[in-house]
C-alpha positions as CSV (number, residue, x, y, z in Angstrom):
1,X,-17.0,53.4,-61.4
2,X,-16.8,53.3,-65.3
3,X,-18.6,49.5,-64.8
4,X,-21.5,51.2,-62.7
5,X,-22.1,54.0,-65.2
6,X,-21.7,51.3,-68.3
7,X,-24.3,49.2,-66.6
8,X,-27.0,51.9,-66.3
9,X,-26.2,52.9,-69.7
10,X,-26.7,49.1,-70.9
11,X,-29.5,48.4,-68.4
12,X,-31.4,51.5,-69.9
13,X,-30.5,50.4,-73.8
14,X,-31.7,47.0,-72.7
15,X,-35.0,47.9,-71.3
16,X,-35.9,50.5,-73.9
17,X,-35.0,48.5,-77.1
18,X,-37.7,46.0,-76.6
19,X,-35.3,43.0,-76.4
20,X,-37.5,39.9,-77.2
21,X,-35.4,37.8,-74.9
22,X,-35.0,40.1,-71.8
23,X,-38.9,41.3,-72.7
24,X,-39.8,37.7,-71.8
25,X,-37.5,37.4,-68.5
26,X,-39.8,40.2,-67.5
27,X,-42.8,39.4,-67.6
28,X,-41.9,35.9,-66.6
29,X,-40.4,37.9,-63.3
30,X,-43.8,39.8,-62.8
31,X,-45.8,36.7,-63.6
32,X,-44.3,34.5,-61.5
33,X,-43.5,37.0,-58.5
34,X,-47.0,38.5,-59.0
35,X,-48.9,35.4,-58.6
36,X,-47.3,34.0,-55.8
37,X,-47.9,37.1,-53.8
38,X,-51.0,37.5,-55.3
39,X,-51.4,33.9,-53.1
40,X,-49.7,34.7,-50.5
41,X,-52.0,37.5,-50.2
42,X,-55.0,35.4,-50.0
43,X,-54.0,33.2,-47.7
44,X,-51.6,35.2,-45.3
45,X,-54.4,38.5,-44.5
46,X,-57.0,36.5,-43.3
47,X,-54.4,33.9,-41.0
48,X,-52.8,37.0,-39.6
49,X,-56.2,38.9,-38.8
50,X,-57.0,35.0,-37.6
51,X,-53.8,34.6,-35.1
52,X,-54.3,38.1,-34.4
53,X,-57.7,37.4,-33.0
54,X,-56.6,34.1,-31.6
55,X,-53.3,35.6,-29.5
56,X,-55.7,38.3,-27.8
57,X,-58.6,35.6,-26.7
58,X,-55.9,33.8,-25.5
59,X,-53.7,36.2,-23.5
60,X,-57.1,37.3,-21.8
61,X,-57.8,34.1,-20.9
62,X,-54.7,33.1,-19.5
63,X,-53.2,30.9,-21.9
64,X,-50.6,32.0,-23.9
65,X,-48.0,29.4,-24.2
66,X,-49.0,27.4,-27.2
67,X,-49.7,30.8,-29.3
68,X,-46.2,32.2,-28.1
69,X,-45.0,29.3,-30.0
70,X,-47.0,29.5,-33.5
71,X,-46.5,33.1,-33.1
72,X,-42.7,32.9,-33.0
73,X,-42.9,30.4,-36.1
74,X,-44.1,32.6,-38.4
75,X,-41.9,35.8,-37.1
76,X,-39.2,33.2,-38.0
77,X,-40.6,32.5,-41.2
78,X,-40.0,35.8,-42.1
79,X,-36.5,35.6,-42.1
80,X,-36.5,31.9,-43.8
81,X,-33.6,31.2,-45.8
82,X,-34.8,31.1,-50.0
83,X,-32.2,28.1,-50.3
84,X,-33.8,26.0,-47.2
85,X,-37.6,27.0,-49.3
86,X,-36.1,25.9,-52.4
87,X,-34.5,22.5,-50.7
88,X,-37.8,21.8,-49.2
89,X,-40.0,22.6,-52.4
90,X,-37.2,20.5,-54.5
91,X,-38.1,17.1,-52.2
92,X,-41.7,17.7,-52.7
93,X,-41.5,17.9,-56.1
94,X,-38.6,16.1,-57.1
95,X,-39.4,12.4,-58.8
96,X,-39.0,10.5,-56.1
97,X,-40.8,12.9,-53.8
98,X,-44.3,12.9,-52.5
99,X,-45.4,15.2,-55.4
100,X,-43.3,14.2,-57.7
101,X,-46.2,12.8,-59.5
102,X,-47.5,16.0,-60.5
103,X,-44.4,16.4,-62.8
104,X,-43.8,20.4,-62.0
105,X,-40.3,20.5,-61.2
106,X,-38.1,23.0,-63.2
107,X,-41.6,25.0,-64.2
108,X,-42.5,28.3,-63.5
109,X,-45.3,26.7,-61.7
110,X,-42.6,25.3,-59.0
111,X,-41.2,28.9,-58.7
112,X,-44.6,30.4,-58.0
113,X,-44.8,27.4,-55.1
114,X,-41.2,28.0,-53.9
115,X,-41.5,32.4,-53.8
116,X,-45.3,32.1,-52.2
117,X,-44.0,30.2,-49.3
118,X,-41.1,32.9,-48.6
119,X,-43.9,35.8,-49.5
120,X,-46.7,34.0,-46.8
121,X,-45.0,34.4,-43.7
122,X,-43.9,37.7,-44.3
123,X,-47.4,39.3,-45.3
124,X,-49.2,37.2,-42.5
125,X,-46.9,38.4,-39.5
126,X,-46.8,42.1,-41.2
127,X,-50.7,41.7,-40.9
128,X,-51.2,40.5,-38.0
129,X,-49.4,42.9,-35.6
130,X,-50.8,45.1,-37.7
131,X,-54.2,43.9,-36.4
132,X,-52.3,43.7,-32.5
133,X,-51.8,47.5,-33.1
134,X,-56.1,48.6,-33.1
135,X,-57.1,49.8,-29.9
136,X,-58.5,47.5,-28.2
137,X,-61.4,50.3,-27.3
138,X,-62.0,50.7,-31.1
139,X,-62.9,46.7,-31.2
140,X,-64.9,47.2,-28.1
141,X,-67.4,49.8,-29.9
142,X,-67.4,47.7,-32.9
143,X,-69.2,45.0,-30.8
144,X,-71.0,47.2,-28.9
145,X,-72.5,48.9,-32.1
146,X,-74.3,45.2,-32.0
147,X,-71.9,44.2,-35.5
148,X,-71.6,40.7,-36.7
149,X,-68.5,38.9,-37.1
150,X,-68.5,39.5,-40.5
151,X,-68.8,43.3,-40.5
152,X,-66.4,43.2,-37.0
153,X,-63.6,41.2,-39.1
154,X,-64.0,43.6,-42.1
155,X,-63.7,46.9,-40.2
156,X,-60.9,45.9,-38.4
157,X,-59.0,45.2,-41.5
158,X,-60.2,48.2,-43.0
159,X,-58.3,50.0,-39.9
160,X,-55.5,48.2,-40.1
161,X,-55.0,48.8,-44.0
162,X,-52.3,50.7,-44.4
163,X,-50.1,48.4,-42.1
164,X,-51.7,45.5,-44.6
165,X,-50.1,47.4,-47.8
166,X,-47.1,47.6,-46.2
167,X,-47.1,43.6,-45.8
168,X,-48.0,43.3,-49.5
169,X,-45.0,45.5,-50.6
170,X,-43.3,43.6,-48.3
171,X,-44.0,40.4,-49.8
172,X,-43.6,41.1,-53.1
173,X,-40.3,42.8,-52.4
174,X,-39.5,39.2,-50.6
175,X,-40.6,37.5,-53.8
176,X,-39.3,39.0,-56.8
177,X,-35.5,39.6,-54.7
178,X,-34.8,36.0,-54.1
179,X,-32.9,33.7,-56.2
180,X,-31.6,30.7,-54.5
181,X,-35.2,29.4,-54.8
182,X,-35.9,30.5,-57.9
183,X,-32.7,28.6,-59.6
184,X,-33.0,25.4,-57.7
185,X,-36.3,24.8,-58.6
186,X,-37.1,26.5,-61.8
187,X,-33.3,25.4,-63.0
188,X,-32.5,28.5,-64.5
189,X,-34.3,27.5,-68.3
190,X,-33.7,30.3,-71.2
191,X,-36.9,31.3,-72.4
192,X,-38.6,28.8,-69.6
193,X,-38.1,29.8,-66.0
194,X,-35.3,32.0,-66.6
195,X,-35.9,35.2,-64.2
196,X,-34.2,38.6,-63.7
197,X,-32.4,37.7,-60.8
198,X,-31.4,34.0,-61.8
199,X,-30.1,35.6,-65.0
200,X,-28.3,38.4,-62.9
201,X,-26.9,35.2,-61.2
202,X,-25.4,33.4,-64.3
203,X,-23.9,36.7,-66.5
204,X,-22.2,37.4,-63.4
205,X,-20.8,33.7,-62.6
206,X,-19.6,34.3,-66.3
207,X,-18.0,37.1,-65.5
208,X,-20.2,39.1,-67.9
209,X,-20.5,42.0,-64.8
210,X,-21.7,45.0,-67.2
211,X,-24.7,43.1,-68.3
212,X,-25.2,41.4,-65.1
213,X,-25.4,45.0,-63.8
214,X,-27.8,46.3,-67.0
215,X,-30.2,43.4,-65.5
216,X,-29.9,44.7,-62.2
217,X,-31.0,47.7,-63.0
218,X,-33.9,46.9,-64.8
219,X,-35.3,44.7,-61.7
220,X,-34.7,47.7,-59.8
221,X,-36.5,49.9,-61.5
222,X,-39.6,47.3,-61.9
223,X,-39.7,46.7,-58.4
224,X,-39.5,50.0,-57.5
225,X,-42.1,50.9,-60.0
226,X,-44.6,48.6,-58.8
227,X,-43.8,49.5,-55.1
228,X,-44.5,53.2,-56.1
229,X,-47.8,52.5,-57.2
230,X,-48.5,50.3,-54.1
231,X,-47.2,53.1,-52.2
232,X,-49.3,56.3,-53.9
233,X,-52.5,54.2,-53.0
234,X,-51.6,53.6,-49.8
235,X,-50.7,57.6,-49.2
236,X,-53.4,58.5,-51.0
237,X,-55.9,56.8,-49.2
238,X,-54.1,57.8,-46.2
239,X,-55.0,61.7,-47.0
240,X,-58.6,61.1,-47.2
């Protein structure tokens, strides 16, 4: 117990004396984890109001097999192992590997690659049930109303946006959490691509568990921080 309370104490100290060294793993941790959900984002809303729209032409017309099946992919790359991402991401880039010509590997660049992949899945299935959940009789007045698929498309997302925050909190919680990823192909770098939760990952392999706590705490509170303010725009808009 003495450890836990030490920790906070430290984490607190830590966060408050405007370290240079942990200041950077910081915003290195937002930037990276920022950006690739920031991606993610952009990509995975409009493929999950996409499949969305795809599954329910198909199930009314019958066919539902093939949809099933690139439904079920990305519900299971939800729950995608960070280590199998960061194998994956480290062949790509690696030397020898089809992009290793782009010279990336061990860069916060590769990180951002690596966390968007694990953040995409999570925010495009989130989405797109979110989409599944509309009334079907609210989709049918939209086209009645004589809208065009733009203005359908954007009305539909507008209903569904609080289910579309969620994703996005979702996501980002995904992204800043993982580590196995993040070390195997940013490498871990002090001052480089060193992140909160690869350093919580190294001072406690050292057996330096106070400080490995103190960091712990500070991803905690930034997480929850940011998830807060997702979370008081999604409640607030929900009270209008």
């Amino acid at each position: 117990m003495e450890l836990i309370i030490n920790g906070i104490i430290q984490g607190f100290k830590l966060l408050f004396s405007f370290d240079s060294e942990v200041l950077s793993i910081i915003m290195l941790t937002i930037r990276v984890s920022g950006t690739a959900t920031l991606i993610a984002l952009f990509i995975g809303i409009p493929l999950g109001v996409f499949l969305a729209e795809r599954v329910s032409a198909t199930i009314n017309a019958g066919y539902i097999t093939g949809m099933i099946i690139l439904v079920s992919l990305i519900n299971f790359g939800m729950g995608l192992p960070p280590t199998v991402v960061g194998l994956l991401v480290s062949l790509l880039l690696w030397r020898s590997g089809p992009l290793g010509y782009l010279r990336i590997m061990y860069t916060p660049l590769a990180m951002i690659i690596a966390q968007t992949l694990l953040a995409l899945p999570i925010i495009t299935g989130l989405t797109m049930a979110g989409i599944q959940q509309i009334a079907k009789k609210y989709k049918w007045q939209i086209m009645a109303l004589g809208a065009s698929r733009v203005q359908y498309l954007w009305l539909i997302v507008r209903e569904a946006r609080y289910s579309i925050m969620a994703a996005v909190m979702a996501g980002f919680g995904g992204a800043i959490s993982e580590v196995g990823a993040s070390m195997m192909v940013g490498g871990n770098i002090k001052g480089y691509t060193r992140v909160l939760t690869t350093a919580i990952v190294m001072e406690n392999s050292k057996g330096n568990f106070s400080l490995a706590l103190a960091l712990g705490i500070i991803l905690l509170m930034i997480t929850y921080l940011i998830v807060l303010l997702l979370t008081y725009y999604q409640q607030r808009r929900t009270g209008r």
